[in-house]
ZADREN-357436 format. One record per residue (C-alpha): x, y, z; residue in three letters. Coordinates in steps of 0.1 Angstrom, whole numbers, always signed. Layout:
// ZADREN-357436
{site {X Y Z} 'ALA'}
...
//
This chain:
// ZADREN-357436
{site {+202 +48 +838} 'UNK'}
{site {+198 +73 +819} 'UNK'}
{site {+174 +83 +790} 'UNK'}
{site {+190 +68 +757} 'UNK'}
{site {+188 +93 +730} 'UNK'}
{site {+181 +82 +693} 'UNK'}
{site {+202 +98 +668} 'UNK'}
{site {+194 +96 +631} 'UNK'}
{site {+217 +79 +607} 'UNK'}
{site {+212 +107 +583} 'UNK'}
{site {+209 +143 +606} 'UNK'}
{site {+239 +161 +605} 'UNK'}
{site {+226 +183 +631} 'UNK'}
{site {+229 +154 +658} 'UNK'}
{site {+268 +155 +649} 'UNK'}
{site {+269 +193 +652} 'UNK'}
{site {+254 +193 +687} 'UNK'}
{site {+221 +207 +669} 'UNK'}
{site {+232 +234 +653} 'UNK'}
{site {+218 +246 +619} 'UNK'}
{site {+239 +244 +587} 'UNK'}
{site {+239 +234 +555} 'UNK'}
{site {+244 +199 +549} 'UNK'}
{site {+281 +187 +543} 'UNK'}
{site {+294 +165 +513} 'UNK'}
{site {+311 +134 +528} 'UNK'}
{site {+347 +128 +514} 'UNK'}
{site {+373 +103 +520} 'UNK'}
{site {+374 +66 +522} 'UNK'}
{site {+341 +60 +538} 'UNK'}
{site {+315 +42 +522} 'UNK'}
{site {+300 +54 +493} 'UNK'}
{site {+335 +74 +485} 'UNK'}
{site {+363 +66 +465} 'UNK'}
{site {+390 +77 +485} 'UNK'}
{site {+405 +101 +465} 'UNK'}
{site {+379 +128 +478} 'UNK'}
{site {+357 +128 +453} 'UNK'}
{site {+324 +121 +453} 'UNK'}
{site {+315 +85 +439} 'UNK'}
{site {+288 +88 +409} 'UNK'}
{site {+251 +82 +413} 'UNK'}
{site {+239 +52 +394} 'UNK'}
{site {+199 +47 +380} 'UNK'}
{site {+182 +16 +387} 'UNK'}
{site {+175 -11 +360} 'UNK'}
{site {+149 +2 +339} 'UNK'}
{site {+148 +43 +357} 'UNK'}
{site {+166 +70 +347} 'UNK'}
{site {+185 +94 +367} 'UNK'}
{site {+169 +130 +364} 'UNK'}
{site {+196 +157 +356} 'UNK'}
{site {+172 +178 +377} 'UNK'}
{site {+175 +164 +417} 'UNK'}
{site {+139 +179 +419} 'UNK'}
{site {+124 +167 +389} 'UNK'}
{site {+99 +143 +389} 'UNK'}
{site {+96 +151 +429} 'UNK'}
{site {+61 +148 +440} 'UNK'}
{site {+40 +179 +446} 'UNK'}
{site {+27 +181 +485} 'UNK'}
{site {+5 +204 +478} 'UNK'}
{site {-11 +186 +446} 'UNK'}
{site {-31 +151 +458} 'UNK'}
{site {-21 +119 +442} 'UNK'}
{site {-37 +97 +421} 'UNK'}
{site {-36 +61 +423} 'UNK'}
{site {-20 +50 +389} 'UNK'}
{site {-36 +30 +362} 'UNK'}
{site {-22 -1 +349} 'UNK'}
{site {-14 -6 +312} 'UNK'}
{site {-36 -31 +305} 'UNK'}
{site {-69 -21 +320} 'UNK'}
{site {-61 +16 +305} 'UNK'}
{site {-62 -5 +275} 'UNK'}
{site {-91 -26 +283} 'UNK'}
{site {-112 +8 +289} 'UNK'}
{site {-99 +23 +259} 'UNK'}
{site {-109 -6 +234} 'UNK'}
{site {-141 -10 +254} 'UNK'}
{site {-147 +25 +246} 'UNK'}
{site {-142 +20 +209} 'UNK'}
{site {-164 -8 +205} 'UNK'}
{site {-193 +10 +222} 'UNK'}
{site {-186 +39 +202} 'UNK'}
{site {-183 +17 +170} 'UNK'}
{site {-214 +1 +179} 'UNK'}
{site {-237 +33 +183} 'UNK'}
{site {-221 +41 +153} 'UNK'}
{site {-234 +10 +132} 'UNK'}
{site {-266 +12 +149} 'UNK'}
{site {-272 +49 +138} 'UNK'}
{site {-260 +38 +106} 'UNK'}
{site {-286 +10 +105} 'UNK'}
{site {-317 +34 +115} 'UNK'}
{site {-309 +63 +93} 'UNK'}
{site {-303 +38 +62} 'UNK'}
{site {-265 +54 +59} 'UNK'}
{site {-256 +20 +47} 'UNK'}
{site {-248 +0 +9} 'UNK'}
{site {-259 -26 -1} 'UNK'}
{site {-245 -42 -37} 'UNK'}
{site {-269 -54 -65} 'UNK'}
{site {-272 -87 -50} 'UNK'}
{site {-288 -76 -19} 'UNK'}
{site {-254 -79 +1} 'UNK'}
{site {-247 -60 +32} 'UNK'}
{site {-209 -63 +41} 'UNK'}
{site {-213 -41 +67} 'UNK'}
{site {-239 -64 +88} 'UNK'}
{site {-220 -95 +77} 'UNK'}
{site {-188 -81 +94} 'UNK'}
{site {-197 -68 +124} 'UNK'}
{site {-228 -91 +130} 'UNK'}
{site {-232 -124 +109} 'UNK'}
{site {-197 -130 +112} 'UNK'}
{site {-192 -124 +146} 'UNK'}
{site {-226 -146 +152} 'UNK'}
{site {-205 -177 +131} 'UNK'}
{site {-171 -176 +143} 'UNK'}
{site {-178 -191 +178} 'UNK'}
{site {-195 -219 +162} 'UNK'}
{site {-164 -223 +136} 'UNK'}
{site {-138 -213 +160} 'UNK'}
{site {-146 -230 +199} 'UNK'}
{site {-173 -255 +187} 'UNK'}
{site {-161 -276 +154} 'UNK'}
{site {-123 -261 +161} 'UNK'}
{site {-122 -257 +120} 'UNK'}
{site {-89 -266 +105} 'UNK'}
{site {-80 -245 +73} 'UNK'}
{site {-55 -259 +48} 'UNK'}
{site {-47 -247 +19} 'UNK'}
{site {-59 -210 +15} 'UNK'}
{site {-32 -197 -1} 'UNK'}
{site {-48 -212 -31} 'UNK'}
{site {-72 -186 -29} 'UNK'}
{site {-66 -157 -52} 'UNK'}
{site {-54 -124 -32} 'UNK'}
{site {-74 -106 -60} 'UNK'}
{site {-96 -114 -90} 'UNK'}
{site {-126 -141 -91} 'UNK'}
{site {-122 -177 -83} 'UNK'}
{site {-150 -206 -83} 'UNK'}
{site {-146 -228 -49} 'UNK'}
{site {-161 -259 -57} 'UNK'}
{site {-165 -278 -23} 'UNK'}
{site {-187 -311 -17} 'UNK'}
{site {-217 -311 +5} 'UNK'}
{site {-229 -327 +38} 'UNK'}
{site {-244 -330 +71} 'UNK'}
{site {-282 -327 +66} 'UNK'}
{site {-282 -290 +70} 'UNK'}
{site {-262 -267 +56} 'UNK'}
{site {-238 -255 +87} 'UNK'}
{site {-209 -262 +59} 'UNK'}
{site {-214 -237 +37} 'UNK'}
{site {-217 -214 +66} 'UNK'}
{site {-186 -222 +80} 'UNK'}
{site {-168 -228 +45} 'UNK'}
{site {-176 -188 +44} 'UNK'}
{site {-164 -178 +78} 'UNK'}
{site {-130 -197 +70} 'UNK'}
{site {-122 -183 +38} 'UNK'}
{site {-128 -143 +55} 'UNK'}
{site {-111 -154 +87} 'UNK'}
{site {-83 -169 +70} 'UNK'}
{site {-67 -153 +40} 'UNK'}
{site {-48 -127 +42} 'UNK'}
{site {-67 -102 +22} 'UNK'}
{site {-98 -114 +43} 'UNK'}
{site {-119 -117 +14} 'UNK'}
{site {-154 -127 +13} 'UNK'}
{site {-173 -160 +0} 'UNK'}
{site {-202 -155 -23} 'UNK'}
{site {-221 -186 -17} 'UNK'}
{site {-250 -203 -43} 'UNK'}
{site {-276 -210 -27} 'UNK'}
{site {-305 -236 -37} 'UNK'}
{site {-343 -216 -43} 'UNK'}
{site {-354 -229 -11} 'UNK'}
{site {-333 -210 +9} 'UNK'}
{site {-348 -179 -12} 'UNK'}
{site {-384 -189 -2} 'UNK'}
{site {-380 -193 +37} 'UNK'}
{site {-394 -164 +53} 'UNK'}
{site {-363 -151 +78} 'UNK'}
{site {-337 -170 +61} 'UNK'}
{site {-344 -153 +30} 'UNK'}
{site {-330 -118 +34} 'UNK'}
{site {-303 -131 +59} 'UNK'}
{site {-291 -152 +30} 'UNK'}
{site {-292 -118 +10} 'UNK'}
{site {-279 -99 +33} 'UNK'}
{site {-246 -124 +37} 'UNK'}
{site {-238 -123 +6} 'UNK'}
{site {-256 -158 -9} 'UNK'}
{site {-274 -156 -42} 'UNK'}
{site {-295 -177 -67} 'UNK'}
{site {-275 -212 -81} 'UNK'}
{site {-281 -200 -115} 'UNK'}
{site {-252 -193 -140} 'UNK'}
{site {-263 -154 -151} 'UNK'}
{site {-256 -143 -113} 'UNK'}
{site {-224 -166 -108} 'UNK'}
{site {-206 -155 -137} 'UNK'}
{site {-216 -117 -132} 'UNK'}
{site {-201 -124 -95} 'UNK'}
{site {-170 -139 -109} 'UNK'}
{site {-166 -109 -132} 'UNK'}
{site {-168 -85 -112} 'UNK'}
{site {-138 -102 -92} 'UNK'}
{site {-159 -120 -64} 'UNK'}
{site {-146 -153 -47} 'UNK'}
{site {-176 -177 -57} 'UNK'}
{site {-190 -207 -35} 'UNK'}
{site {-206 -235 -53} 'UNK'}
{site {-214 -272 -41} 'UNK'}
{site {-227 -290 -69} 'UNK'}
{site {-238 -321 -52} 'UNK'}
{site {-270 -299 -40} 'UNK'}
{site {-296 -320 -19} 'UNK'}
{site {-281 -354 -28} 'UNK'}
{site {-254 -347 -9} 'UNK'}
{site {-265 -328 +18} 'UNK'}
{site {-294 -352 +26} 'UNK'}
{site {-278 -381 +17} 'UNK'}
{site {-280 -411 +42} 'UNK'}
{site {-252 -417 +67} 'UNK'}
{site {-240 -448 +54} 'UNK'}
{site {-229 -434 +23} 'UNK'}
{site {-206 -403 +37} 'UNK'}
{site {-179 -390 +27} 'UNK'}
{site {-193 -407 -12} 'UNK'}
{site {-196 -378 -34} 'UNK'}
{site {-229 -375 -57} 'UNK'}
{site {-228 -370 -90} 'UNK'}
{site {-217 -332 -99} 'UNK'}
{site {-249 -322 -119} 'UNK'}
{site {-244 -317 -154} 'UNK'}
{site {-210 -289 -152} 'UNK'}
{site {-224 -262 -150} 'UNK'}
{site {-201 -248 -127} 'UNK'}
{site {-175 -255 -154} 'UNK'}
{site {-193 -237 -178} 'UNK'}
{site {-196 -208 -158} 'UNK'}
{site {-159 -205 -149} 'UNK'}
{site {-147 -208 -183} 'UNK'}
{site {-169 -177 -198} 'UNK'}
{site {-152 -161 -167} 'UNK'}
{site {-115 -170 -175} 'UNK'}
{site {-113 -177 -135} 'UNK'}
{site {-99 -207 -116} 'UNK'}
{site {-118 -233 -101} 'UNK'}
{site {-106 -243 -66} 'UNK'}
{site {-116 -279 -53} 'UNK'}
{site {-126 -280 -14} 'UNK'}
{site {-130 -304 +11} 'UNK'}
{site {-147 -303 +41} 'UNK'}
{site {-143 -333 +65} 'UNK'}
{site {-165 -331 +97} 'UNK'}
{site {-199 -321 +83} 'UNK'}
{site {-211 -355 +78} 'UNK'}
{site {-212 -367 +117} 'UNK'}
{site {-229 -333 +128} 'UNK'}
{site {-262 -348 +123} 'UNK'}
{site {-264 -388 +113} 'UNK'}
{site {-287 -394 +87} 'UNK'}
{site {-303 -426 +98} 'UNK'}
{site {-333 -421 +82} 'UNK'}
{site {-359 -398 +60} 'UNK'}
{site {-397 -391 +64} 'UNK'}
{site {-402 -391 +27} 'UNK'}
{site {-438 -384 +34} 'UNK'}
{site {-436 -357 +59} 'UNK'}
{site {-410 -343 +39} 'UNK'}
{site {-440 -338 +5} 'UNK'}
{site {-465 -325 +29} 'UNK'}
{site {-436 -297 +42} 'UNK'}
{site {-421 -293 +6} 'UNK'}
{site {-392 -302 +19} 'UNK'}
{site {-362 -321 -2} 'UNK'}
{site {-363 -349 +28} 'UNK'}
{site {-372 -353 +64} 'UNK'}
{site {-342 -356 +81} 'UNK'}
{site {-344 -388 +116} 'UNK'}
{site {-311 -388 +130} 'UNK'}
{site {-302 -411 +168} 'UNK'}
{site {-314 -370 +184} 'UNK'}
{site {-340 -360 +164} 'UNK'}
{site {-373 -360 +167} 'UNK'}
{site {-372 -382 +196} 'UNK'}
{site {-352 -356 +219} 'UNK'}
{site {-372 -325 +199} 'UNK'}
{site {-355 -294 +199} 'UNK'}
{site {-326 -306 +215} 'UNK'}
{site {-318 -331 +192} 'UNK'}
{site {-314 -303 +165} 'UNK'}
{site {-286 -290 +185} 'UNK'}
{site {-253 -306 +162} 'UNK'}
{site {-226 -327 +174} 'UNK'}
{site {-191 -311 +182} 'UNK'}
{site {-172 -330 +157} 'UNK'}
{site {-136 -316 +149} 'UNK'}
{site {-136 -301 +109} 'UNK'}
{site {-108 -297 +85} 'UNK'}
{site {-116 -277 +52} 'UNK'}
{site {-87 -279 +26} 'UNK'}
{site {-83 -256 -6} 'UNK'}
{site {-69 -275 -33} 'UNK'}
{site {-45 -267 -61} 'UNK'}
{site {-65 -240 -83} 'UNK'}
{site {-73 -250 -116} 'UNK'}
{site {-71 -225 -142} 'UNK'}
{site {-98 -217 -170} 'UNK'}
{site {-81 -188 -188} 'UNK'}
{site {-63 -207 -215} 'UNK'}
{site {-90 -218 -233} 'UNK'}
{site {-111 -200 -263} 'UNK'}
{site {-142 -186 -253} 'UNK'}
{site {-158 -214 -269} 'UNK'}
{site {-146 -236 -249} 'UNK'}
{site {-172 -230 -226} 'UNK'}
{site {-202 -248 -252} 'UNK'}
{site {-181 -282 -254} 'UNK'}
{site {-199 -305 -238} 'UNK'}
{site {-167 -334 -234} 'UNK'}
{site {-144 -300 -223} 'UNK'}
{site {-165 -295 -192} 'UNK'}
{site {-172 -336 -186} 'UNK'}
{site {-134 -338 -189} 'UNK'}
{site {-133 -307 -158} 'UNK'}
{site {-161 -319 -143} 'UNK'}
{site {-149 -349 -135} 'UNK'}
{site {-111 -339 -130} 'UNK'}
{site {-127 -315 -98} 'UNK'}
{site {-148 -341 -82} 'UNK'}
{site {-118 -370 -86} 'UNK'}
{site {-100 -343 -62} 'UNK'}
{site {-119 -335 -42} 'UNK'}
{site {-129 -372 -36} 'UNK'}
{site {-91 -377 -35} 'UNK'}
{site {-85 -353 -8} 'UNK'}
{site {-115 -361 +14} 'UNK'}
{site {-101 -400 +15} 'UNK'}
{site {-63 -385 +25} 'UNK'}
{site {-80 -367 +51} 'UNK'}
{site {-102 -389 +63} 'UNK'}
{site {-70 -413 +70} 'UNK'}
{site {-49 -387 +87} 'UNK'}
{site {-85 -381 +112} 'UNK'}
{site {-71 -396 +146} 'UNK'}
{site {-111 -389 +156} 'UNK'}
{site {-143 -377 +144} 'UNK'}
{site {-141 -353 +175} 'UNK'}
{site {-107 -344 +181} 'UNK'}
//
């Protein structure tokens, strides 16, 4: 038998007997013609387009190729890129002293790029904060957020801040008022500067407000924060309105907030009144963790947190004496912490769990 001989669907030289010559154009009714003669039109994939050119685009065999990037990890390595470059930059910054701070001792830089990105895990993947509300927040202008306070240290204030920046739409930042204790810890000292926190006194919170600054306040102070676990979610008495005061030489809104979640972070089951003297602290927090499991047991339950902005209530209609009426600000006083207290109740009802 003789050798078979392969012919090529494609040669037109096997159909010649091997000659050379240009290639032919098929016509007539076999496939890919129309019968007619002519030459059936070329049609593009879905999603490529036909080059006018035959050549163009054609690989160059001379020129080696390169394996092709994908998309995505050309947009990994270029965002990677920019935070390393954005990082030298701020660290440059930081060493050279090219930075501002405000009056206050604020550093918005750090507390973007650093403090904030320190917090927002905690807020974010650890309590799962829930923010209601913050369209009550000005988009512009000053506004007092009055919010009540728990959970044996102050991890709500913290977080209150991260959710108003991470939530509004202008991304604005929460001046917090802090107690003078915080101002005489060593470290926690300038980091509380640094944030954006400054002394609960009414000079630097209406000079804040003025100058169009959202303002944090929770008047319930220590009482609330160290308050015993049996009474949470009770708000203590609101001091004697001195937030009011300060909002109405302001002519800004107060905003009533309430955080539910704080209290179960750390159970209050008890207070070493006499270790706390010796310390010069407010209390001695015992909770079911701590001491007895030491520094483990100051790590905080994950409990689930909702924070809700209530309706804002304005200031700016009254006369500027308004602000030396003793019954005016017991009236507003007392009108913030009954909704706030209102709101924490509606919450707590709609809480499936304290952890989900």
């Amino acid at each position: 038998m003789a050798d078979a001989k392969v012919i090529p669907f494609d040669d037109d030289r096997s159909r010649s007997g091997g000659g050379s010559r240009p290639a032919r154009r098929r016509t007539g009714g076999g496939s890919g013609g129309r019968g007619d003669g002519s030459t059936a039109p070329v049609s593009a994939l879905p999603g490529s387009r036909l080059p006018d050119d035959p050549l163009e685009g054609a690989a160059d065999p001379q020129e080696p190729q390169r394996p092709q990037e994908s998309p995505a990890r050309e947009a990994g390595d270029g965002g990677w890129d920019r935070r390393i470059a954005g990082g030298l930059a701020f660290l440059r910054r930081r060493v050279t002293g090219d930075y501002e701070v405000d009056e206050f001792g604020y550093d918005k830089e750090l507390t973007d790029q650093v403090l904030m990105s320190a917090l927002r895990p905690l807020a974010d993947k650890y309590f799962r904060v829930e923010v209601k509300g913050i369209e009550n927040i000005p988009s512009e202008g000053g506004a007092l957020v009055v919010a009540n306070h728990s959970g044996t240290l102050p991890l709500d204030g913290l977080m209150l801040q991260v959710a108003v920046h991470d939530n509004h739409p202008a991304e604005r930042h929460l001046r917090l008022l802090a107690a003078d204790l915080v101002f005489q810890l060593p470290v926690v000292n300038e980091l509380a500067r640094k944030a954006g926190h400054t002394l609960a006194c009414a000079e630097d919170a209406q000079r804040l407000l003025e100058l169009g600054e959202i303002v944090g306040v929770m008047p319930e102070g220590f009482k609330g924060i160290g308050k015993p676990f049996g009474d949470r979610y009770k708000l203590q008495r609101f001091g004697r309105g001195g937030f009011v005061s300060t909002a109405l030489r302001a002519g800004t809104p107060i905003v009533p907030c309430s955080i539910v979640g704080a209290e179960e972070i750390y159970p209050m089951i008890g207070n070493a009144k006499t270790l706390a003297r010796l310390l010069g602290f407010p209390y001695f927090p015992i909770t079911p963790t701590f001491p007895w499991l030491g520094p483990l047991g100051a790590v905080p339950l994950p409990t689930k947190w909702t924070i809700q902005f209530g309706e804002p209530i304005p200031t700016d209609g009254y006369p500027p004496e308004a602000a030396e009426d003793p019954m005016l600000m017991f009236n507003l006083t007392d009108q913030v912490r009954e909704q706030i207290q209102h709101t924490l109740y509606k919450l707590l009802v709609q809480r499936r769990s304290v952890f989900f």
